[in-house]
C-alpha positions as CSV (number, residue, x, y, z in Angstrom):
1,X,127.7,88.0,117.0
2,X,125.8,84.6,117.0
3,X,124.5,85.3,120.7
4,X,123.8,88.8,120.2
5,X,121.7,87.5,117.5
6,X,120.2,84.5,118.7
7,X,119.3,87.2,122.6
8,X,117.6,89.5,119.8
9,X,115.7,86.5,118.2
10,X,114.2,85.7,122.0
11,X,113.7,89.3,123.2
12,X,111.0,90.6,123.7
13,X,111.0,92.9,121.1
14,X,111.6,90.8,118.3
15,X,108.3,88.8,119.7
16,X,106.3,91.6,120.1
17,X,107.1,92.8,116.3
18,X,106.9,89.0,114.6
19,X,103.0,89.1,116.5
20,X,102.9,93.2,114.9
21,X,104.5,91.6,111.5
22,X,101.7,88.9,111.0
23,X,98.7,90.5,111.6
24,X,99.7,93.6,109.1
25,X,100.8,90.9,106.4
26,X,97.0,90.8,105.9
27,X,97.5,94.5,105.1
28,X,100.4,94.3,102.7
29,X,98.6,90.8,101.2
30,X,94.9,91.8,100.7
31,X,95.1,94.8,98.0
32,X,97.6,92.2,96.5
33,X,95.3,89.4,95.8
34,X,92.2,91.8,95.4
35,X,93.4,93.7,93.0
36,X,93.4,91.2,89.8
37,X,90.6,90.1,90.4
38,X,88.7,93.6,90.6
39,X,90.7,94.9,87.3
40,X,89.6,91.5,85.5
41,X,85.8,91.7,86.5
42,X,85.7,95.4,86.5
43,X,88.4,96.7,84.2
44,X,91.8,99.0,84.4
45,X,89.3,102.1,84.0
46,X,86.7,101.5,86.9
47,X,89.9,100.0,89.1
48,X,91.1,103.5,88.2
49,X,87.5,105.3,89.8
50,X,88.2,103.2,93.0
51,X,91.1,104.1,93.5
52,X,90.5,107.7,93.1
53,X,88.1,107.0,95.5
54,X,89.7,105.8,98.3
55,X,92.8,108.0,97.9
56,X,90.4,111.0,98.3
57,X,89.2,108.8,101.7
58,X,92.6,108.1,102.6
59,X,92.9,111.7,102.9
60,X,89.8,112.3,104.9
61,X,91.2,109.5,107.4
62,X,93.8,112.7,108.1
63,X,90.9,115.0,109.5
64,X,89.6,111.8,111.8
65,X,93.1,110.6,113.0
66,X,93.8,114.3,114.2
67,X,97.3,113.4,114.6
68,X,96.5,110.6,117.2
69,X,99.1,108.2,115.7
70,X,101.8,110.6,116.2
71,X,100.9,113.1,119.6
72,X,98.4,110.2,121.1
73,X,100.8,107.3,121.2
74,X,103.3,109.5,122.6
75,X,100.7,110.8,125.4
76,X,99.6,107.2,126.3
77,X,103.2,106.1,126.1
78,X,104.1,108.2,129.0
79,X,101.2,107.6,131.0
80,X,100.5,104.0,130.6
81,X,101.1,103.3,134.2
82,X,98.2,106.4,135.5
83,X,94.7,104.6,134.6
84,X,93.0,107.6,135.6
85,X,95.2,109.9,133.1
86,X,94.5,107.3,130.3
87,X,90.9,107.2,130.6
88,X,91.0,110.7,130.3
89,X,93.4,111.0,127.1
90,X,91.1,108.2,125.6
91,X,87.9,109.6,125.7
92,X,89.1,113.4,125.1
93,X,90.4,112.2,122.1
94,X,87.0,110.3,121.4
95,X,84.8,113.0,122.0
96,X,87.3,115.5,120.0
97,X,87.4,113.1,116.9
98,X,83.7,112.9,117.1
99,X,83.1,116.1,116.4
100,X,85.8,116.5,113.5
101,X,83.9,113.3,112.1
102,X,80.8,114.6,112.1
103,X,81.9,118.1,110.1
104,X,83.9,115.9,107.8
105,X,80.7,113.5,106.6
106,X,78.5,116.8,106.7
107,X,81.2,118.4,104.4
108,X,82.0,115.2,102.5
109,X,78.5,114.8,101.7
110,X,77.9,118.4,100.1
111,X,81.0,118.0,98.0
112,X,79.9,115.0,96.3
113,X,76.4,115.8,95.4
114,X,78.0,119.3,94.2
115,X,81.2,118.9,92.2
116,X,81.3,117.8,89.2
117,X,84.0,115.7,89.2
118,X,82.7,113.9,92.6
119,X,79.3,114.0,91.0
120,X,79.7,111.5,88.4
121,X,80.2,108.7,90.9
122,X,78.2,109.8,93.5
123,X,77.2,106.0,94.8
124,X,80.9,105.4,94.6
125,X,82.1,108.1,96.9
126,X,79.0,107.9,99.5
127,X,79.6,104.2,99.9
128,X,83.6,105.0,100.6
129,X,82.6,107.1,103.6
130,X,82.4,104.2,105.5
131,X,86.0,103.7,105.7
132,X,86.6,107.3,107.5
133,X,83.8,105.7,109.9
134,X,85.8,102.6,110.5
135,X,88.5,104.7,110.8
136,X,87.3,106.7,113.4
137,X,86.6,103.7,115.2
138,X,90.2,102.6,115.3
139,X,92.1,103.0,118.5
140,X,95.7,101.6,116.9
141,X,96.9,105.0,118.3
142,X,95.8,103.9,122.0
143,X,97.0,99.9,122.1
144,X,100.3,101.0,120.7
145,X,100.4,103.2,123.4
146,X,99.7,100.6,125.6
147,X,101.9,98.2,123.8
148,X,98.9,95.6,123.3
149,X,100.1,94.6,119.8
150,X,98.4,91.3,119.9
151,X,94.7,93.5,119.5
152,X,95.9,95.4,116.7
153,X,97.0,92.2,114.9
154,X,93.5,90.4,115.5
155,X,91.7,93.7,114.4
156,X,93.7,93.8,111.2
157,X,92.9,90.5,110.2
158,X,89.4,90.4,111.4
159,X,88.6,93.5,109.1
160,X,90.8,92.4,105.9
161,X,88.8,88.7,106.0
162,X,85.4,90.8,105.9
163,X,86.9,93.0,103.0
164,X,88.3,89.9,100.7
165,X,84.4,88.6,101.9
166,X,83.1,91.2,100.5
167,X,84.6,92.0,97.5
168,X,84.2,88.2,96.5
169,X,80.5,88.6,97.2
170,X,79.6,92.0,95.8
171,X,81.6,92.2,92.8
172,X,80.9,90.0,90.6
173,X,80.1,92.3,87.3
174,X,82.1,94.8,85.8
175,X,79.6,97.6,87.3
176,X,79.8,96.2,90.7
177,X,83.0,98.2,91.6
178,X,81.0,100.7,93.6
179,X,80.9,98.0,96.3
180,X,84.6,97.7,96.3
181,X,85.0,100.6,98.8
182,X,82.1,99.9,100.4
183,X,83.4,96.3,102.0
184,X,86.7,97.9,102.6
185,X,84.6,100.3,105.2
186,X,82.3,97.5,106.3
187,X,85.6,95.6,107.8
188,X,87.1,98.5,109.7
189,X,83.6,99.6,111.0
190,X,83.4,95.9,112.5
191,X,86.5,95.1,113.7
192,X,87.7,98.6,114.7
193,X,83.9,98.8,116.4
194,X,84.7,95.3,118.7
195,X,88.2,96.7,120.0
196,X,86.6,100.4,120.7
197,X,84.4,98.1,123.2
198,X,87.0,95.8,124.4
199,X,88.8,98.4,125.4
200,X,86.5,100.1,127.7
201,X,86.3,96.8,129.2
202,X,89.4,95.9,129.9
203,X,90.8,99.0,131.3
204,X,87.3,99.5,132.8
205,X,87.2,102.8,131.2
206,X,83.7,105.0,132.6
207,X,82.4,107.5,130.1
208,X,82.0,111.1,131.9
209,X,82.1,114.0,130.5
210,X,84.5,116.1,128.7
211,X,84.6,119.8,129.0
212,X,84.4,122.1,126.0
213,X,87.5,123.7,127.3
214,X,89.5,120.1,127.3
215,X,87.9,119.6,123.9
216,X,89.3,122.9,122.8
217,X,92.8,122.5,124.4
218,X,93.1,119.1,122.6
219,X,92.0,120.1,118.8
220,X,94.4,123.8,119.4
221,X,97.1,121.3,121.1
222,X,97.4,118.8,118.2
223,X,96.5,121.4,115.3
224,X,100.1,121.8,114.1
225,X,100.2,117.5,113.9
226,X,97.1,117.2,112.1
227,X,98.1,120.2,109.6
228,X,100.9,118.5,108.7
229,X,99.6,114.8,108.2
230,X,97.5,116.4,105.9
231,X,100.0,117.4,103.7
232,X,101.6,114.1,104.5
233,X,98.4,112.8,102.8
234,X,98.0,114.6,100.1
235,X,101.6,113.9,99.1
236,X,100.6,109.9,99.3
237,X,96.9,109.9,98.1
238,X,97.0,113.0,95.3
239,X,99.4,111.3,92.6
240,X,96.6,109.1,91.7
241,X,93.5,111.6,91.9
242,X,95.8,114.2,89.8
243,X,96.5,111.3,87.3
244,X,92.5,110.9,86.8
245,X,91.7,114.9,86.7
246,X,94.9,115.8,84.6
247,X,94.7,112.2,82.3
248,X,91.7,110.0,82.6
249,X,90.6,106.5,84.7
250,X,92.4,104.5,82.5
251,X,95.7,105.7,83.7
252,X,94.4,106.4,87.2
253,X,94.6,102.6,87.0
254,X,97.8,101.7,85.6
255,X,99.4,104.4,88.4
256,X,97.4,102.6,90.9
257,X,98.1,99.3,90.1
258,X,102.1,100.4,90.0
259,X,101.8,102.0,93.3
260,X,99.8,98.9,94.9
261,X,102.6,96.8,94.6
262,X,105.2,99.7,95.8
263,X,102.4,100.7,98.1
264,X,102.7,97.2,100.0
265,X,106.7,97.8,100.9
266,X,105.3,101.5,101.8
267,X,102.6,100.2,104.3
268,X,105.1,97.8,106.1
269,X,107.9,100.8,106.4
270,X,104.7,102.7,107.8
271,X,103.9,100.0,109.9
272,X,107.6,99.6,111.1
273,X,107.5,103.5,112.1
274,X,104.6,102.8,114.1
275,X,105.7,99.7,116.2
276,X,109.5,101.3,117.2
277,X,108.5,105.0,117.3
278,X,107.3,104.8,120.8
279,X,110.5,102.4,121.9
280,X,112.6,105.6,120.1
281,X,110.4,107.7,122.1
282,X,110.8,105.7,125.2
283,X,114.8,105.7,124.5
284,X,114.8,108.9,124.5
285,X,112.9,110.0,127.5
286,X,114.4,107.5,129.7
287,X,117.7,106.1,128.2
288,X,119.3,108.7,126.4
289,X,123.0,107.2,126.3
290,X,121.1,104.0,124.3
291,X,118.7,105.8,122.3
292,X,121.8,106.6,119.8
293,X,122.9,103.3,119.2
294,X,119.3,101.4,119.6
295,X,117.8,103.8,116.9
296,X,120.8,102.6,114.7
297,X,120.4,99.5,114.8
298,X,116.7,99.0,114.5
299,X,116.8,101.6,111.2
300,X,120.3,100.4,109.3
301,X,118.4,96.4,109.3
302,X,115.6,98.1,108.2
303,X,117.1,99.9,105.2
304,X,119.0,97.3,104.4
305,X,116.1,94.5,104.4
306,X,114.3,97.1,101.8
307,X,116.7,97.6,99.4
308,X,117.5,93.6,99.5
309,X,113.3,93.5,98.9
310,X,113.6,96.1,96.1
311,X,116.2,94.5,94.0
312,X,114.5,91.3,93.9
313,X,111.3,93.7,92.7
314,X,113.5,95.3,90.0
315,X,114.9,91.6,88.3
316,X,111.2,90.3,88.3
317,X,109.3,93.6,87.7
318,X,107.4,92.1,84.7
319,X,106.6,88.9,86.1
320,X,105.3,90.9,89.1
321,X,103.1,93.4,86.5
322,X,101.7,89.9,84.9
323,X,100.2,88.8,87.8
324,X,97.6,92.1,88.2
325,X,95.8,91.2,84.8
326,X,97.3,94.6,83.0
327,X,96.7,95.0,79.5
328,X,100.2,97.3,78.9
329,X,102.5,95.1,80.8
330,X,105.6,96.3,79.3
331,X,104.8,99.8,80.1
332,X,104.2,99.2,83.4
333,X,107.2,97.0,84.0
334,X,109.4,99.9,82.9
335,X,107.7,102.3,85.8
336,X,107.8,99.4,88.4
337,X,111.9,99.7,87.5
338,X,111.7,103.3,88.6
339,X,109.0,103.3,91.5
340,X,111.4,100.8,93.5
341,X,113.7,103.6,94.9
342,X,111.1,105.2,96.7
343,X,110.2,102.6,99.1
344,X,114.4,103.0,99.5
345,X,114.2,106.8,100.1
346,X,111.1,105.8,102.5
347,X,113.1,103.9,104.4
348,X,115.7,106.3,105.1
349,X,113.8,109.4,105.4
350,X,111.3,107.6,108.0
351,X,114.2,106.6,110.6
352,X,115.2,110.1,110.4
353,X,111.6,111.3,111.2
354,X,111.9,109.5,114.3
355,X,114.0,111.8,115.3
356,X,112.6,114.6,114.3
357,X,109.5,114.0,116.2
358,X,111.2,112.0,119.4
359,X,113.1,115.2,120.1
360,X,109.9,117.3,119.9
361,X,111.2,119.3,116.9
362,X,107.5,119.4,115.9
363,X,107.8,123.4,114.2
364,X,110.8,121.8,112.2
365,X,108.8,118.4,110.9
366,X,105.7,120.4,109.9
367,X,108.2,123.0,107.9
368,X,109.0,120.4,106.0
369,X,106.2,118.9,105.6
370,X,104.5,121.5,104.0
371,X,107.3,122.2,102.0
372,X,107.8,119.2,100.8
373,X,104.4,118.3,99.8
374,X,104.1,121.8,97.9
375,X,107.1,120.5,95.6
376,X,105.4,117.2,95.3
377,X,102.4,118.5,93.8
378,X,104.3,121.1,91.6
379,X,106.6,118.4,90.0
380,X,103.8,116.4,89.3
381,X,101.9,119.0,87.9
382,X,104.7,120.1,85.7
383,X,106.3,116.4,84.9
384,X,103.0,114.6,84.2
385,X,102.1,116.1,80.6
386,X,105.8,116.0,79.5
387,X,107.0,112.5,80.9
388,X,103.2,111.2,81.4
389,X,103.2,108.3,84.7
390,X,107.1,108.4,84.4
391,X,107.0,111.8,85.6
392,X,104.8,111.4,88.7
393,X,107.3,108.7,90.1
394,X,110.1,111.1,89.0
395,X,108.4,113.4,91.1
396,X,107.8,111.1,94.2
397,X,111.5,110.2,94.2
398,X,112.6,114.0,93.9
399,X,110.6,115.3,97.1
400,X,111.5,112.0,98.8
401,X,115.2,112.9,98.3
402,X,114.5,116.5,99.8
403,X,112.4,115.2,102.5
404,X,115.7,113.3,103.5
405,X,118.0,116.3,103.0
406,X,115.7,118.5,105.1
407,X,115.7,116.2,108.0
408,X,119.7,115.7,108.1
409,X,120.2,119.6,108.6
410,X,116.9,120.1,111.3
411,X,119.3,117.1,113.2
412,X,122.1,118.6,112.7
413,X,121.5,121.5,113.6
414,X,121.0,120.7,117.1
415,X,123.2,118.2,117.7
416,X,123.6,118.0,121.6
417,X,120.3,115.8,120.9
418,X,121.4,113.3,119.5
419,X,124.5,113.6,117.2
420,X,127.0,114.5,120.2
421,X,128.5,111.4,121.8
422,X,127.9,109.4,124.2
423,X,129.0,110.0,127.7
């Protein structure tokens, strides 16, 4: 046991993921230490307006990714080796997103200066447009692809020292949280701008151009992804926009600042996903016999390491709350107690998804999707006015629970994929 751990220590893998690991600790970190400070200059209530904000942007992102974290690392995956097949995946997709970006601003733009409940914050929303833009500038999908985690790492950190910059800067007065957002963007638009060139450099990429019909083929092809990270989206981002439509900002804020800390385990189980979904991927397609065991392994640690993570969260859950400058600590410890199983459930239910998706059982995964996102939304609807913030973790923890139970039986129910044994 002591050499099989000590070989995993040194493998490549384990390097690879401890370079991953640090530069996303600036993402799990940053909302961490930003967040006391922007609720003690600017208050629970206009805490809760940003992050109404940039859930509603976090949603947007969706429309801009187009699936490329899920169908693009897959493509570039397979093709990393064909330079002439990656320059044309790259700037298909570039062109492609382009032109989703554009309709999304254009779109964006109207809805804000027209609804009434965009309308009152108008600088607030414009300004958080810039994070879609950054986003579209972000070519994670392609390095993962390529397996260059060191750029990912440096990009991350680069654009989370310009945010804390930023924030630090700009917000200095309670009014000031309209600039919040607006830094967030500014960091992704820079760093994810620098990496978009670097990359055409180093894999000497040439633009040329794309044909409508390849433009077409690509937004049909990756429809049925995109759909359902939508859905995926507006099960993660919604909780906190219903909250402020259904409640007011003040509780908008309290959610949020429950969620940030849960939130920060969610982003590194996300983040985990990302890094060994193409190695699943890989297993599959080219060492079938291993993938079984390999997928195992890397997801029981994983688990585990969570729930260790969430127990010490549940013992210190009001010391945690302290720390973020609420004014209803007690409250809020009681719903840290709850929100702690999610990041659990996540856990489980995102190992299985590697499945799901590795075997191309891409019909099954947006099924229940959808579905579960539906439920999401009706529970919270339902379980917010009787049980008030309980309710919307109640909720979360429900459809996280059928999310699970959904992807046991589409695995099971073909199990010469991956349940048979081993020959």
């Amino acid at each position: 046991m002591k050499k099989q751990i000590i070989s995993a220590i040194k493998s490549d893998f384990f390097k690879k993921f401890s370079i991953y690991g640090f530069g996303q600790f600036f993402n799990l970190v940053t909302p961490l230490l930003l967040i006391p400070y922007i609720v003690k200059v600017c208050g629970e209530e206009n805490f809760g307006k940003v992050s109404v904000a940039l859930a509603i942007s976090f949603v947007l992102i969706v429309f801009i990714d187009y699936g490329s974290e899920l169908v693009g690392v897959r493509d570039i995956t397979i093709n990393r080796n064909d330079k002439k097949e990656l320059q044309r995946i790259f700037l298909t997709n570039l062109v492609s997103r382009f032109l989703v970006l554009i309709l999304v601003l254009v779109v964006s733009l109207v809805l804000i200066f027209c609804l009434p409940f965009l309308q009152s914050e108008t600088i607030l929303f414009a300004l958080s447009l810039l994070i879609i833009l950054g986003q579209y500038l972000n070519q994670s999908w392609f390095l993962q692809g390529v397996d260059n985690i060191n750029w990912i790492s440096i990009s991350n950190i680069i654009s989370k020292i310009i945010y804390v910059i930023g924030v630090l800067v700009l917000v200095v007065k309670k009014e000031d949280y309209i600039y919040v957002n607006f830094s967030f963007g500014l960091g992704t638009i820079i760093s994810n701008g620098i990496f978009t060139y670097l990359i055409f450099k180093k894999y000497d990429f040439k633009f040329e151009k794309i044909s409508k019909r390849e433009i077409k083929d690509f937004l049909k092809r990756d429809f049925k992804m995109f759909s359902s990270q939508i859905f995926v989206a507006i099960q993660l981002y919604s909780p906190v926009v219903l909250v402020s439509f259904f409640g007011n900002n003040f509780m908008a804020g309290q959610y949020r600042i429950v969620e940030q800390i849960i939130v920060t385990f969610k982003t590194y189980i996300f983040l985990f996903f990302n890094f060994t979904y193409p190695r699943v991927c890989n297993d599959i397609n080219n060492n079938p016999s291993k993938a079984k065991r390999n997928w195992l392994i890397i997801n029981t640690v994983n688990v585990l390491f969570i729930v260790f993570l969430m127990l010490i969260l549940y013992f210190n859950s009001e010391i945690i709350v302290t720390f973020f400058n609420a004014t209803t600590v007690f409250d809020l410890s009681n719903l840290l107690k709850i929100a702690v199983f999610i990041p659990i459930l996540l856990a489980i239910s995102i190992g299985l998804k590697q499945l799901v998706l590795g075997y191309n059982f891409q019909k099954q995964y947006v099924l229940i999707t959808t579905v579960s996102v539906i439920i999401s939304l009706i529970l919270i609807v339902l379980f917010l006015p009787i049980y008030k913030l309980q309710g919307v973790f109640y909720s979360l923890i429900i459809t996280e629970v059928i999310v699970i139970i959904f992807y046991l039986f589409c695995i099971r129910k073909r199990p010469n994929h991956f349940l048979a044994k081993d020959v």
